[in-house]
N, C-alpha and C positions, 0 to 999 in steps of 0.2 A: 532449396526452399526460398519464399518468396511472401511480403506482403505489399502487397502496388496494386492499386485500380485498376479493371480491364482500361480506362480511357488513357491513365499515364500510358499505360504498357505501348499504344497506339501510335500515342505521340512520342514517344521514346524512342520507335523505328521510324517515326518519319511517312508511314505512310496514311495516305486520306481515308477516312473511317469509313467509306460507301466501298471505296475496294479491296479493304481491309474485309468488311461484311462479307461482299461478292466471294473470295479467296476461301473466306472459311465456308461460307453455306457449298462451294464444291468441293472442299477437299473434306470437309467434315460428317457433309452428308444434312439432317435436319436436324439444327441447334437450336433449339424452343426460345425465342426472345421475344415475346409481346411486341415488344416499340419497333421492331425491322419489320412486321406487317401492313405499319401503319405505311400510308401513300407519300409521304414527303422524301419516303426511304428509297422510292422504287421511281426508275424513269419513266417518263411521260409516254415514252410507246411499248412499255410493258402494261399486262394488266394482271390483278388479282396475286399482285405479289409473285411472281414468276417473272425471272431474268434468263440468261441465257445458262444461269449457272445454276440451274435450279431454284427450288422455294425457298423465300430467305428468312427458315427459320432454322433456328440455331436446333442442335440435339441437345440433350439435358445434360449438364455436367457438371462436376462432383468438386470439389479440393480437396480430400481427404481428412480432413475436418470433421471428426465423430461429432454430431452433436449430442446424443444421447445412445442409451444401449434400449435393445427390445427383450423381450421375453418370449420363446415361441410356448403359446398353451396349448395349438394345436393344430395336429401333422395330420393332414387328411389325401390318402393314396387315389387316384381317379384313373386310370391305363396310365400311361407310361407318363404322367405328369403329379408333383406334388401341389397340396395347397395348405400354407400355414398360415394358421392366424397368431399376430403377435400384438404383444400390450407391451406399451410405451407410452409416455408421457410428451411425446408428437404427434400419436396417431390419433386424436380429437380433432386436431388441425389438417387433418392429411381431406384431398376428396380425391374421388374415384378418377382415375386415369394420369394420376398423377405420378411422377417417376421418383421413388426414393430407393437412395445405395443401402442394402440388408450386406451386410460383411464385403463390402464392393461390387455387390451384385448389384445391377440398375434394376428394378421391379416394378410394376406399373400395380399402382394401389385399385384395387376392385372393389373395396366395400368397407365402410366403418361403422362399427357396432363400438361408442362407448370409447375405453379408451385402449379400445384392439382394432387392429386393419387386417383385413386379407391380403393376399398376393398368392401369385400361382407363380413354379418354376413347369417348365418343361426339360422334355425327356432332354435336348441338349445343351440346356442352363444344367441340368442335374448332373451330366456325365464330365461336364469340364469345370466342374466347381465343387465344394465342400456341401452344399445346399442336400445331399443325399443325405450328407449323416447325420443332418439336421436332428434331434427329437426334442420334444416335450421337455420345457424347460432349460433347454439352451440359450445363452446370453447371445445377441447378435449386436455388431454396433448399427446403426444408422445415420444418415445423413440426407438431406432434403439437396434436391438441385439450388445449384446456383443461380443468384439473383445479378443481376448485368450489373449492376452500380455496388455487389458486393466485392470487400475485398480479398482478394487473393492469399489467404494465408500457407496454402500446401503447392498441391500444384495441380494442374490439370486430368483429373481423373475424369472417366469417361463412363465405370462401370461397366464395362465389357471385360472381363478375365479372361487374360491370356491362359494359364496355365493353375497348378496347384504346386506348392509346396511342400516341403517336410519341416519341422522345426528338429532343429538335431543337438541343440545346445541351448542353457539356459542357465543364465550365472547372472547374480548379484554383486553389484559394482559398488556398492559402500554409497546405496541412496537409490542410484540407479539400478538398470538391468539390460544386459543383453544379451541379444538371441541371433543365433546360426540359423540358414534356413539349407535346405541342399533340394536344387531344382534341374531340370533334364539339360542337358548340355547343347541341346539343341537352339535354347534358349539366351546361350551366354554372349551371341554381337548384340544382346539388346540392353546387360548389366556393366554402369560402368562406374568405377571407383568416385566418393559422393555424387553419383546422381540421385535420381528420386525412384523410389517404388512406391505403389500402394500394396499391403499388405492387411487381409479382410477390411479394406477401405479405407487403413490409417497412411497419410502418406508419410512416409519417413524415408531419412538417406541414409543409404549404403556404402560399408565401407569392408576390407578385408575381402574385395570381391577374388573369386579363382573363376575356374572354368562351368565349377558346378553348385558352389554355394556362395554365400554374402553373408554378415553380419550388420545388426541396425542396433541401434542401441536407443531404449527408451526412459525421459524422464519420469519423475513420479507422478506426476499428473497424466499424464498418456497412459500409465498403469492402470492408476487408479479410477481411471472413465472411459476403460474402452474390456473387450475382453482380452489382452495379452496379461492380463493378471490370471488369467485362468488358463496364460499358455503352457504347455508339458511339451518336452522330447516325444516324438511321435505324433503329435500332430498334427495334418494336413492344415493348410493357409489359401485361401484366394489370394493370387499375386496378377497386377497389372503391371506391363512395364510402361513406362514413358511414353506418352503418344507421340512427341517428337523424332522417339530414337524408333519407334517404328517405323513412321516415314520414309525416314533416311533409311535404315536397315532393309524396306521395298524397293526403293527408288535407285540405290547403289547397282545391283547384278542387271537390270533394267537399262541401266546408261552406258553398258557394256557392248 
């Protein structure tokens, strides 16, 4: 966990912020920034914001930072894609095209009636995420992309779910509360004793890691403003690991 300005964090490594840019827009892919479109950003014999490393705009991303919970009022089936509409006390503010984390999900806002938004999952958002068992009156948390000059309080979530979870345990700690989670073994070069998960898009750190489960431990505010108050034994979770340690976990049998 972490709270430091993208710009400390920059100068902290030492390196110059145009290559620092350049670095992420290819390894990251499109990270939505406003201010890297602008021309002071981009060299003189590039044009229209395109380097050799692609567009240099940032993809949307998260900290895990709930800002508020939604309400789903309604689950509407279309062929093999959902479409729910949720009321929140963000989605006034939200406009269409816009990327907000639904339980770590990244979802691209389609429409606002009021103080409900749309979003649609598709058939492979559905089949690797919780978003299927989604119904009518589910608590979901939320989170708006991050703003470049915010700071950093979780860590870098992306909204891309790796995988799902089970919750396998849940005990009350005199104030607090923690929770077991047990996830595919497939999974386990990417969990490492206190690193970071997202968990339905809360980031929290892991400890009591093994080969096929972690325990996180939440204070009473995390409880009380996200939905792990309404977490049971039995059920499933969106888990993100670390976009670092995926990196490295690609780039390791590759350098072999």
């Amino acid at each position: 966990m972490f709270s430091q300005s993208f710009e400390s964090m920059i100068n902290m490594v030492n390196i110059p912020p145009l290559v620092f840019f350049y670095w992420a827009a290819k390894i990251g892919g499109e990270i939505e920034m406003e201010k890297l479109s602008q021309k002071e950003f981009v060299p003189d014999n590039y044009r229209d914001g395109i380097c050799p490393f692609g567009l240099l705009r940032f993809a949307n991303m998260f900290t895990g930072i709930v800002e508020t919970q939604g309400i789903i009022k309604k689950v509407i089936e279309k062929g093999a894609n959902k479409t729910f509409w949720i009321k929140s006390s963000v989605s006034s503010k939200l406009k269409p095209d816009q990327s907000v984390a639904h339980d770590g999900v990244c979802l691209t806002i389609e429409e606002i009636k009021g103080n409900q938004h749309r979003v649609t999952a598709i058939a492979e958002t559905l089949s690797k995420t919780t978003l299927d068992d989604w119904l009518k009156g589910s608590a979901i948390n939320l989170e708006r992309c991050l703003k470049i000059n915010d700071r950093l309080d979780g860590h870098f979530v992306q909204g891309h779910v790796d995988a799902s979870a089970i919750c396998i345990n849940k005990k009350e700690k005199d104030g607090s509360w923690e929770f077991s989670f047990q996830f595919l073994p497939e999974f386990a070069t990417l969990i490492i004793e206190k690193g970071s998960i997202s968990i339905n898009g809360i980031s929290l750190t892991i400890f009591n890691v093994t080969e096929t489960t972690f325990d996180v431990a939440i204070i009473p505010y995390t409880f009380e403003h996200t939905n792990m108050n309404l977490m049971k034994p039995g059920q499933k979770v969106n888990i993100e690991f670390d976009m670092l340690g995926k990196y490295i976990n690609r780039k390791l049998p590759l350098s072999k």
